[in-house]
N, C-alpha and C positions, 0 to 999 in steps of 0.2 A: 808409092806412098799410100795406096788405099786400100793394097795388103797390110801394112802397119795396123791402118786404123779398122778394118776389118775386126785382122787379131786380136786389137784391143776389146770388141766387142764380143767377139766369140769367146776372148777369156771370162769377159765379167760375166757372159751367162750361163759358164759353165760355174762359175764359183759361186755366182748367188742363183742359180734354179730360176731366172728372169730375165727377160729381155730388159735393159736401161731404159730408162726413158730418156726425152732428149736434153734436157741439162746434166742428167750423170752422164749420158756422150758429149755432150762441150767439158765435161773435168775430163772423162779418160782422155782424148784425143788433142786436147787444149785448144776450143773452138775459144772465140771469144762473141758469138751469135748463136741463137738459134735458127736462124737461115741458114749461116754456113752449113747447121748440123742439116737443115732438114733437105741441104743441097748433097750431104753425102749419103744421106739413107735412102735419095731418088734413086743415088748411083749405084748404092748396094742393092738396092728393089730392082734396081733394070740388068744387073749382073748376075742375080738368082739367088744372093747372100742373104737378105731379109723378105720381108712379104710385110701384110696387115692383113688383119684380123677382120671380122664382119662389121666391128666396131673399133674398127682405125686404129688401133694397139700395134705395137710392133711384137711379129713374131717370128724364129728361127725359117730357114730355109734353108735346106743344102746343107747344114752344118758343117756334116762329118766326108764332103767330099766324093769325090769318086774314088772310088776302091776297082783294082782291077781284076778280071773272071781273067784267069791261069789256065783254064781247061775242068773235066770230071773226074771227080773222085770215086773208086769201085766202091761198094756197101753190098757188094756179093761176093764172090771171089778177086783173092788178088790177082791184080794187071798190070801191064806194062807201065811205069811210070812214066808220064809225058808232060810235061809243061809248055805253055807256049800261049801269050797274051791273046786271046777270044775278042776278049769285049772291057770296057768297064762300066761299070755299075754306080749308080748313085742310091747310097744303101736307104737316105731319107724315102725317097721316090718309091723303091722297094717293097718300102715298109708300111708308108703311111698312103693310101688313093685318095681321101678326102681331108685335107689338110686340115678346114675349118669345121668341122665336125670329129676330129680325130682327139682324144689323150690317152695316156697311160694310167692305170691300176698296177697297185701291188700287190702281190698275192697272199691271203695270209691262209692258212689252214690248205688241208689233203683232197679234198671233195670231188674235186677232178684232174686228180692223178692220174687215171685210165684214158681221160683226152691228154694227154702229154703234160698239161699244166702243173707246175708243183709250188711248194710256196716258196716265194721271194721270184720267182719269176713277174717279168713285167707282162700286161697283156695292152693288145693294144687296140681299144674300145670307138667305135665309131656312134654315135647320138643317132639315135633313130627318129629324132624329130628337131629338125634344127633348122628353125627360119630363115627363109630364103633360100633353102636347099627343098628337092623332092624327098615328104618321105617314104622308109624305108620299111618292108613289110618284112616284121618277124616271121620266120617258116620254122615248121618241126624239125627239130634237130640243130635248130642255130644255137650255139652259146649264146647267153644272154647276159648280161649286167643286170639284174630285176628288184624292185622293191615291193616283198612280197609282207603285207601286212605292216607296213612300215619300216622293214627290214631290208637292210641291201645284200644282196649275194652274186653268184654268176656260177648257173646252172646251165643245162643242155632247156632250152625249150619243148617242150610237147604238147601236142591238142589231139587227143584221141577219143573218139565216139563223144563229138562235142564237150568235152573236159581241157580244160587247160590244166597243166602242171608244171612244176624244173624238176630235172633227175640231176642228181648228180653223177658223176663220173668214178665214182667207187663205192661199194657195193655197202660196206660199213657206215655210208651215211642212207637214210630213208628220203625217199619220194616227196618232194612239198609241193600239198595243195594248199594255195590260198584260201583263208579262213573268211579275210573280209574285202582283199584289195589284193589285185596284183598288177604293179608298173613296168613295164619294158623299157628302159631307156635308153639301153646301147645295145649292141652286137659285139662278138669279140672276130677279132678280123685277123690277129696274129698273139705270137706270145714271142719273148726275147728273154734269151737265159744266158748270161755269162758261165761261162766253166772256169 
């Protein structure tokens, strides 16, 4: 039964981009309480199904499951073809280290093409200053999420002969140095492209 209601929740958050809150899970699962609900989101909190938030919001965990490692793939010459169950993997885990410091961007524009990044790729940005967490010290060469003059982008960081700057990642766009203000406010810690 708490596969069912599980489902139920993992569908609605896939369809509306939200976790429910807990009267839209008394309609999906047909609670007639909000104790009953808040007695199934312990259950799904102590399963690894849901989590909270720094401020008690309900947010995804585990979503997408464990997927399983089959063996390596060659990306130099072809090799013997082998299959044979490794390991499994939990891709959230994977993907995200600090849950409550973590979201995703979209990418729009070319800028850092030459890091792998292209547009419509997702990146996936960690807060470099988020209460209650330690934080996290920009170094040269990090991608950055930056507000550079009031402007948001996501450059390569640099600080050279005492100069801060963002480079981008293809040669076609130029160097920004901050005119009056520059913010750091994430890191990019991965990127996610569908094919």
């Amino acid at each position: 039964m708490l596969d069912k209601y599980k489902n139920k929740i993992i569908s609605f958050y896939k369809t509306h981009k939200r976790m429910p809150v807990y009267t839209e899970i008394m309609q999906l699962v047909g609670f007639k309480s909000k104790n009953a609900v808040s007695k199934l989101v312990h259950k799904l909190i102590d399963e690894g199904v849901l989590d909270k938030d720094s401020s008690g919001h309900l947010i995804p965990n585990k979503l997408l499951g464990e997927v399983p490692v089959l063996g390596l793939v060659e990306a130099g010459f072809p090799t013997e073809a082998e299959e044979s169950l490794l390991d499994t993997m939990n891709i959230d885990d994977y993907l995200i280290q600090n849950k409550d410091s973590s979201y995703l961007l979209e990418v729009k524009g070319e800028s850092m093409i030459d890091a792998g990044i292209h547009e419509g790729d997702m990146v996936i940005a960690e807060r470099i200053n988020q209460p209650g967490l330690a934080n996290r010290e920009v170094k040269d060469g990090d991608i950055v999420i930056a507000l550079v003059d009031g402007n948001s982008t996501m450059k390569y960081y640099r600080k050279r002969h005492g100069k801060v700057y963002l480079e981008p990642a293809n040669k076609a766009f130029p160097l920004i140095y901050p005119e009056s203000s520059l913010e750091i406010t994430a890191i990019v810690k991965g990127v996610i492209r569908k094919y």
